[in-house]
LODREN-887407 format. One record per residue (C-alpha): residue number from 0; x, y, z; residue in one letter. Coordinates in nm, 2 decimals. Each point is the difference from the previous one (the first is absolute). Layout:
<sites>
<site NUM,<X,Y,Z>,A>,
...
</sites>
This chain:
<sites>
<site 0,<-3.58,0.57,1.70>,X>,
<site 1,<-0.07,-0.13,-0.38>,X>,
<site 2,<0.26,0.30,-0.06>,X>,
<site 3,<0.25,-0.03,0.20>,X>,
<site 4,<-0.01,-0.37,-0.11>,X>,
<site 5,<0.05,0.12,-0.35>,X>,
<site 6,<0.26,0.28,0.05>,X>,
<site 7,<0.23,-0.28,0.20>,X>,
<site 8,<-0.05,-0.24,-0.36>,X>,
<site 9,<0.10,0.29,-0.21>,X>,
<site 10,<0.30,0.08,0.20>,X>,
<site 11,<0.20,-0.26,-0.12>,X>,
<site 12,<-0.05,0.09,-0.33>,X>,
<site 13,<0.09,0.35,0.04>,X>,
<site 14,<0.33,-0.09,0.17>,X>,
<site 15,<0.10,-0.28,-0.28>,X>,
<site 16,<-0.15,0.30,-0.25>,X>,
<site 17,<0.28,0.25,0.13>,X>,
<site 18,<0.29,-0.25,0.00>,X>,
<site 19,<-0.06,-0.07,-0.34>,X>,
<site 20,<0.02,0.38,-0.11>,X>,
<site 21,<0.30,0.04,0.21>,X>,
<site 22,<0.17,-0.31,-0.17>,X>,
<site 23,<-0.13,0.15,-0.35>,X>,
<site 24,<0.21,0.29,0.13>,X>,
<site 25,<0.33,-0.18,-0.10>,X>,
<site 26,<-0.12,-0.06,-0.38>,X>,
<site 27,<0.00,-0.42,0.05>,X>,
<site 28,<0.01,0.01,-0.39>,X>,
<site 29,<0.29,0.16,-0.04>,X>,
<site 30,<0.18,-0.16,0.32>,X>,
<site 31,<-0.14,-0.34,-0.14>,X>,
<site 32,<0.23,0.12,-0.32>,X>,
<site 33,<0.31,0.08,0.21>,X>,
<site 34,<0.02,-0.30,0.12>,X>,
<site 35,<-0.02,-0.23,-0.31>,X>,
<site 36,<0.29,0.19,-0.14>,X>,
<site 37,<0.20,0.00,0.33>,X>,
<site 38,<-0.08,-0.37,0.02>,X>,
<site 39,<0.11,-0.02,-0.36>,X>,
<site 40,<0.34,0.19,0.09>,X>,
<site 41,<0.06,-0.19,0.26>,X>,
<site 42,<0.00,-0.35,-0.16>,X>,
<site 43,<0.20,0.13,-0.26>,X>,
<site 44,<0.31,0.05,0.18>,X>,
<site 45,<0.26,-0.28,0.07>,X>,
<site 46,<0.03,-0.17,0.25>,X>,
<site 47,<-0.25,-0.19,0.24>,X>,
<site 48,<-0.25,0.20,0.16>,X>,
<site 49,<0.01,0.11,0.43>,X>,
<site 50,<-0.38,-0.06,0.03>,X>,
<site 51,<-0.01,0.18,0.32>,X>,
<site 52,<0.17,0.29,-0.14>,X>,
<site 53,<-0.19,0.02,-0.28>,X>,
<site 54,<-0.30,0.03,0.14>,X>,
<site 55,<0.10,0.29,0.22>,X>,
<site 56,<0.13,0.19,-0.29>,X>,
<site 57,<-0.32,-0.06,-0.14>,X>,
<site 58,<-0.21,0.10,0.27>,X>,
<site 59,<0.23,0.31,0.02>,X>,
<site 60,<-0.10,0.05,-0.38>,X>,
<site 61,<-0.38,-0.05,0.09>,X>,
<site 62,<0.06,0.25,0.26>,X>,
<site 63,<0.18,0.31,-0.17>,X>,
<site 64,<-0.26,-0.06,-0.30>,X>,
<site 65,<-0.27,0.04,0.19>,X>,
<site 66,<0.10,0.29,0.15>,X>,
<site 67,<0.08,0.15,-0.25>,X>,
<site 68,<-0.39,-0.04,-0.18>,X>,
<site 69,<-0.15,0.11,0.34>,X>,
<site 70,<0.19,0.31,-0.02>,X>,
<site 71,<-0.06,0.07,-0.40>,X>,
<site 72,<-0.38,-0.07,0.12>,X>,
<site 73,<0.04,0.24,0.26>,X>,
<site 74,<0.18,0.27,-0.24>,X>,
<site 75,<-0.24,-0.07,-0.29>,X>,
<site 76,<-0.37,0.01,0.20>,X>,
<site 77,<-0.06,0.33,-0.15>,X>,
<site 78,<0.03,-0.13,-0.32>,X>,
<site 79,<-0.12,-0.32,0.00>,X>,
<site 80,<-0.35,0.08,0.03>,X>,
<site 81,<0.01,0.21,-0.32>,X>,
<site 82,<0.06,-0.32,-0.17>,X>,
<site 83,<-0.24,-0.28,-0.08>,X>,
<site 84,<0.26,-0.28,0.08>,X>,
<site 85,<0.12,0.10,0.31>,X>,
<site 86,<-0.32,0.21,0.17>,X>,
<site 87,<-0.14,-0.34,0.14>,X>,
<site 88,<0.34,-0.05,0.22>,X>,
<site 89,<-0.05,0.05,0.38>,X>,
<site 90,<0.18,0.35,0.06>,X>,
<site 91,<-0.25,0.19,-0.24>,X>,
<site 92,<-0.28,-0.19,0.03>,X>,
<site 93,<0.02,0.13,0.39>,X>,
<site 94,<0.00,-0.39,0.13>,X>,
<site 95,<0.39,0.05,0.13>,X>,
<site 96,<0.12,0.37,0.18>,X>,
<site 97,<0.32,0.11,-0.19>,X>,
<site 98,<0.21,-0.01,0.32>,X>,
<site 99,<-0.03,-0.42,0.01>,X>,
<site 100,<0.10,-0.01,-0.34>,X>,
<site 101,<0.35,0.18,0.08>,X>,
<site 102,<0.05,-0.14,0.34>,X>,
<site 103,<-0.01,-0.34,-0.17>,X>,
<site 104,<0.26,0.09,-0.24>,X>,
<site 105,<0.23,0.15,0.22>,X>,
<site 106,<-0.02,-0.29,0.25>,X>,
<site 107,<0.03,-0.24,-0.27>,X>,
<site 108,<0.30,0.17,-0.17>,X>,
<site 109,<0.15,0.03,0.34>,X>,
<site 110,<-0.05,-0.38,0.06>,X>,
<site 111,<0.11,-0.08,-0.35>,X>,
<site 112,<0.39,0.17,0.01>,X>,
<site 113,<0.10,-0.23,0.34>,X>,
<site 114,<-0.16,-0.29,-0.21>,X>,
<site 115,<0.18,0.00,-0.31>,X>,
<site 116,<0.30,0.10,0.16>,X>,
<site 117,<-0.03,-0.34,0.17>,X>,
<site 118,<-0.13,-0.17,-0.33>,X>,
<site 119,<0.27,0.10,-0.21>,X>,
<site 120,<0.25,0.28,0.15>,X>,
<site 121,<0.05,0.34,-0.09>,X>,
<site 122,<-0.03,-0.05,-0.38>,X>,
<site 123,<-0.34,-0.12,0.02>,X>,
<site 124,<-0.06,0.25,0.26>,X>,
<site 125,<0.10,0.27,-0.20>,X>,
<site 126,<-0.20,-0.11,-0.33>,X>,
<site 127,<-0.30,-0.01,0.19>,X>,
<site 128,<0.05,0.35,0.13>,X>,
<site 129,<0.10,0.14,-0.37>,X>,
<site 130,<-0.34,-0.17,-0.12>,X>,
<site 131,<-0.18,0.15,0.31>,X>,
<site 132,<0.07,0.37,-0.07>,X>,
<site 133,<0.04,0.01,-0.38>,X>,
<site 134,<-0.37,-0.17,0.07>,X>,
<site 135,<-0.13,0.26,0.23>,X>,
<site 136,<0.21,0.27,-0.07>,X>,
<site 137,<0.09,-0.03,-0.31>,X>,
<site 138,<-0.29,-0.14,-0.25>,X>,
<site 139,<-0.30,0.12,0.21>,X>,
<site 140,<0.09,0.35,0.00>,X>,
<site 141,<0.10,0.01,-0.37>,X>,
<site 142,<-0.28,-0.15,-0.17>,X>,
<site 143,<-0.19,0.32,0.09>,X>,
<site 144,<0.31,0.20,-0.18>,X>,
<site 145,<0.16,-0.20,-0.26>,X>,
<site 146,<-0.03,-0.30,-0.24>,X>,
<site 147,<0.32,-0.13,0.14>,X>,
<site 148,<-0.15,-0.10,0.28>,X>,
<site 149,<0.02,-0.29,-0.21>,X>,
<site 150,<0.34,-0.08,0.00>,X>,
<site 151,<-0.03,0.02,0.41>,X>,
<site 152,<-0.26,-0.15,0.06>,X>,
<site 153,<0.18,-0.29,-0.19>,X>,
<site 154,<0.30,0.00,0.23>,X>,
<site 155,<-0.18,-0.14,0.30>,X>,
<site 156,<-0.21,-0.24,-0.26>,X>,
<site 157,<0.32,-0.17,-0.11>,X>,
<site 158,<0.15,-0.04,0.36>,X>,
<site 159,<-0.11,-0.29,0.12>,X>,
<site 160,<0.16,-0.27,-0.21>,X>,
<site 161,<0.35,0.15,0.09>,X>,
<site 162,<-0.09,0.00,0.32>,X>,
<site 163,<-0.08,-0.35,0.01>,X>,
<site 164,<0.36,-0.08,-0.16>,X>,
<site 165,<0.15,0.24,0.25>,X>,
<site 166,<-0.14,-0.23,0.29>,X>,
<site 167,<0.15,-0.33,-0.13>,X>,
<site 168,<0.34,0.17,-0.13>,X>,
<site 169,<0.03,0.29,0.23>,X>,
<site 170,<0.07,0.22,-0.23>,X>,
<site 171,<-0.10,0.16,-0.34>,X>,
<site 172,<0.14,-0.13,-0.33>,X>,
<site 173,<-0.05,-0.03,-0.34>,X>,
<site 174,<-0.29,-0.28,-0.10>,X>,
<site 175,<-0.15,0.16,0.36>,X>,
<site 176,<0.00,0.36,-0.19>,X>,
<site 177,<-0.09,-0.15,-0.35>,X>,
<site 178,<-0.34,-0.11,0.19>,X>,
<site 179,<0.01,0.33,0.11>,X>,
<site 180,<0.01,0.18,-0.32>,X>,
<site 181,<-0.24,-0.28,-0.12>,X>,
<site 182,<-0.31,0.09,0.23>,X>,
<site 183,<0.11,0.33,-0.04>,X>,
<site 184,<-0.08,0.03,-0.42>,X>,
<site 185,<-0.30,-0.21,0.07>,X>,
<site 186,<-0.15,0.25,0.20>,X>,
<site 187,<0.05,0.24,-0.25>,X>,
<site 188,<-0.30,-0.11,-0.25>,X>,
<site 189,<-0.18,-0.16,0.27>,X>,
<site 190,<-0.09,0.36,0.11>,X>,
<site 191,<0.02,0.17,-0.33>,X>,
<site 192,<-0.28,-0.23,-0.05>,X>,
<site 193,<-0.22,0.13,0.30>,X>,
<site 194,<0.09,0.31,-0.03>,X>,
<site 195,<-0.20,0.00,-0.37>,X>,
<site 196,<-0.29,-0.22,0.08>,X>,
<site 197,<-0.07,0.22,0.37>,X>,
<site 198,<0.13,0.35,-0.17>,X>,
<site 199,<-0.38,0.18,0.09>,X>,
<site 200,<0.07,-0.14,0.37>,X>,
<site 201,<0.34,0.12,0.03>,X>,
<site 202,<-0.09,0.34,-0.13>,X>,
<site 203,<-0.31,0.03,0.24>,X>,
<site 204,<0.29,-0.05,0.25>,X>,
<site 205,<0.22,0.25,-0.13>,X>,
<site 206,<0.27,-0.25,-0.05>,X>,
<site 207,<0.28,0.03,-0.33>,X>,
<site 208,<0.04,-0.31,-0.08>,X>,
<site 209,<0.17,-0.07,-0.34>,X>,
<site 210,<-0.32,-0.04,-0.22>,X>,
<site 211,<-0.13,0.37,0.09>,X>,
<site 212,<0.31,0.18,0.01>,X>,
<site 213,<0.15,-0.17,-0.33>,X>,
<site 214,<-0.16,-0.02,-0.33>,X>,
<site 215,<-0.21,-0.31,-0.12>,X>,
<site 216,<0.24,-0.10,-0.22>,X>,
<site 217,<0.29,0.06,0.25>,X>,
<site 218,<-0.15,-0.17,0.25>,X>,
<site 219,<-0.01,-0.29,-0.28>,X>,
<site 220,<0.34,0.02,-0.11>,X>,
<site 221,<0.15,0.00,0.38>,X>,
<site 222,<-0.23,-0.28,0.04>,X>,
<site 223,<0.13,-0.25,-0.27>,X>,
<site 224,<0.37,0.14,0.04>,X>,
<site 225,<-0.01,-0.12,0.43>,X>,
<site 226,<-0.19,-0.30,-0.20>,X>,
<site 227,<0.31,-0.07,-0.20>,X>,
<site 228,<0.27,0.05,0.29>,X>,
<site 229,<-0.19,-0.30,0.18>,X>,
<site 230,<0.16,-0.25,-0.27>,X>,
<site 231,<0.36,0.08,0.12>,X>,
<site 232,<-0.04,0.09,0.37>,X>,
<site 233,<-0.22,-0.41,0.01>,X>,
<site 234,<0.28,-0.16,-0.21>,X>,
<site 235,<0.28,0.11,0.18>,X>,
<site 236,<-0.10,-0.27,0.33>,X>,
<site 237,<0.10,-0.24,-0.29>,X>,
<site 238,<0.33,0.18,-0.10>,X>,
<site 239,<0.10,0.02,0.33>,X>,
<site 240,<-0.02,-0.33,0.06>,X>,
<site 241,<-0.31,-0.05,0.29>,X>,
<site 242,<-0.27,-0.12,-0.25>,X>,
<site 243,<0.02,-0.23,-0.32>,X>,
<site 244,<-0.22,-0.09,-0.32>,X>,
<site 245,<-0.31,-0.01,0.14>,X>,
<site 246,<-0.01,0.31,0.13>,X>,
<site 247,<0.17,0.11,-0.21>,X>,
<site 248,<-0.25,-0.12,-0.29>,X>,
<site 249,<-0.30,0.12,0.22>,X>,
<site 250,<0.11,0.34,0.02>,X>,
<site 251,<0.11,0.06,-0.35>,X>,
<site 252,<-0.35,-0.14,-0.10>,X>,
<site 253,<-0.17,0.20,0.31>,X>,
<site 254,<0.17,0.33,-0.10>,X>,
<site 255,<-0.07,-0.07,-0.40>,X>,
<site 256,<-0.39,-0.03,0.07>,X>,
<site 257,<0.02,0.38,0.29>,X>,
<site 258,<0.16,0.17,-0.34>,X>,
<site 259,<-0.31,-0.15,-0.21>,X>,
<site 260,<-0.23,0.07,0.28>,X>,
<site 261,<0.13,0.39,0.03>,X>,
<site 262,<0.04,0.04,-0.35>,X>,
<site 263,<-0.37,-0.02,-0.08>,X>,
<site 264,<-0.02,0.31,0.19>,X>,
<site 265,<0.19,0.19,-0.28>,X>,
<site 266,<-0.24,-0.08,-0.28>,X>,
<site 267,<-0.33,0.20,0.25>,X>,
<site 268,<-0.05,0.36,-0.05>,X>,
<site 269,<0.09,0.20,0.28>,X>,
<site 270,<-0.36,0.07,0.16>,X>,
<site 271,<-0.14,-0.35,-0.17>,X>,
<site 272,<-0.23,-0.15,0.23>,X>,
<site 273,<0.21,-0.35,-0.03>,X>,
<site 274,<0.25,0.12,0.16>,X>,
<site 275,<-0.14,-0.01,0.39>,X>,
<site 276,<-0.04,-0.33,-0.07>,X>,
<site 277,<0.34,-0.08,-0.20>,X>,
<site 278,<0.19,0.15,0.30>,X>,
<site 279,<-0.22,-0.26,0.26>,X>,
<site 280,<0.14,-0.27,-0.20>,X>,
<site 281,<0.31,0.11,0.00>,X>,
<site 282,<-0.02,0.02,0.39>,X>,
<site 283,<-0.13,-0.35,-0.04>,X>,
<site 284,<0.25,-0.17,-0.15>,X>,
<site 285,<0.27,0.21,0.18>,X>,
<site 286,<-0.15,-0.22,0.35>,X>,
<site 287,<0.00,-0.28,-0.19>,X>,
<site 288,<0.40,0.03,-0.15>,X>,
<site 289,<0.16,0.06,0.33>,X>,
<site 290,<-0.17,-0.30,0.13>,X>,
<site 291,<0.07,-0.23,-0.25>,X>,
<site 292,<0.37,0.11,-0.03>,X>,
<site 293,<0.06,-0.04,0.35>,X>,
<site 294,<-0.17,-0.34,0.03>,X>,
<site 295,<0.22,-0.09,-0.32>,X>,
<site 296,<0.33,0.13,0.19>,X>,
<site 297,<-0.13,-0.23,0.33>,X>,
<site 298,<-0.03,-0.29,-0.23>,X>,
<site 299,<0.33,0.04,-0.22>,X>,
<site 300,<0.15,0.05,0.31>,X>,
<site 301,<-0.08,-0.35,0.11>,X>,
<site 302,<0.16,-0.13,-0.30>,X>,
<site 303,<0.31,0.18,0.05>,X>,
<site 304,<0.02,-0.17,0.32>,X>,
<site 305,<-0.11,-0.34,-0.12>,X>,
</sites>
């Protein structure tokens, strides 16, 4: 009796245990992400916001993200358990079969394309789609082939803010595809930066990521140059007219202090045991300059308006 009394406490637990491994399935991180910058698009845009609208393109948004990390989880089980940051998550640690992670994602994605086309129309549906598969079938593959997985992996990255202009404008257009190309070059050293400080972790995994199949000092170089494009692809909001001098001002000074951040790197020898730690920081402060520059954009915004 005393343990059947403690089996029914534990249930509970069990249940709420596998819920949150299923949720962790969708990367809530990374979702949590797309949605700041989606929110961020969205308030950009003219015009007054459709409240109801917007939050069905953004639960659309939720959606097609989420599938999409189920199904890179699902794809990258094998691998993830070679890897000290990812052998913890639920597919291979054995807490969630395989098959639950891809029947989420494909009844998530197939719940997220009659959503967004209701959010926003077929131009939001169809950047969500081009984010889902250069996601899943585009990025996850490569990383196992080629450092320019990169570059595709970035494409999905940088979708969200045009998709929340797309949903108050209906369409693409320029200051919507400046954001794009904004998040897009971000992404760039963001990940440069990983992939130095985690190098031994991706090449347990077998992946080629940019810092094992470049040189040290290339990886360096392509570092501060994607460092350097940030200046132009920020500033152009202001040129275009959908941001002013405070933003402005915060991203000249926010992109100033990335170059001095990544251009301490250049000084390290190429195995220097500084440099694990140099690319953290970098990582660091990458986190710390997208949010910063996007809470300066919310807040010049309300000038603009004012």
């Amino acid at each position: 009796m005393a343990s059947e009394t403690i089996a029914d406490s534990e249930a509970p637990s069990r249940a709420s245990v596998f819920v949150r491994d299923v949720l962790a399935l969708s990367k809530p991180r990374i979702t949590g992400m797309v949605l700041f910058t989606f929110t961020g698009g969205l308030l950009l845009a003219p015009g007054a916001v459709v409240v109801g609208k917007a939050l069905v393109a953004l639960l659309g948004t939720t959606l097609i993200v989420a599938a999409a990390n189920a199904i890179n989880m699902y794809l990258e089980r094998d691998v993830d358990g070679l890897m000290r940051r990812t052998m913890g998550r639920p597919l291979p640690d054995g807490r969630v079969a395989p098959f639950v992670a891809l029947a989420l994602g494909a009844m998530l994605a197939s719940a997220a394309v009659p959503t967004l086309l209701v959010g926003g129309g077929a131009w939001l549906c169809l950047l969500g789609v081009i984010a889902f598969y250069s996601y899943v079938w585009g990025y996850t593959p490569l990383k196992r082939r080629s450092p320019l997985s990169l570059y595709v992996g970035a494409v999905p990255g940088a979708m969200p803010p045009l998709m929340g202009w797309v949903t108050a404008t209906g369409r693409p257009e320029a200051p919507g595809l400046a954001l794009f190309a904004l998040m897009f070059v971000w992404q760039i050293p963001h990940f440069i930066a990983i992939a130095i400080f985690r190098a031994e972790d991706y090449a347990g995994a077998g992946f080629r990521v940019i810092s094992l199949a470049r040189s040290p000092l290339g990886t360096r170089v392509t570092l501060l140059l994607s460092t350097v494009a940030l200046l132009p692809a920020t500033l152009s909001l202001v040129w275009l007219g959908i941001a002013g001098w405070l933003y402005g001002a915060a991203a000249l000074v926010l992109g100033l202090g990335f170059l001095v951040s990544v251009g301490r790197g250049l000084r390290l020898g190429p195995h220097a045991a500084e440099t694990r730690i140099w690319a953290k920081s970098v990582f660091i402060y990458s986190l710390l300059y997208l949010t910063v520059l996007f809470v300066a954009l919310a807040l010049d915004r309300v000038l603009l308006a004012s």
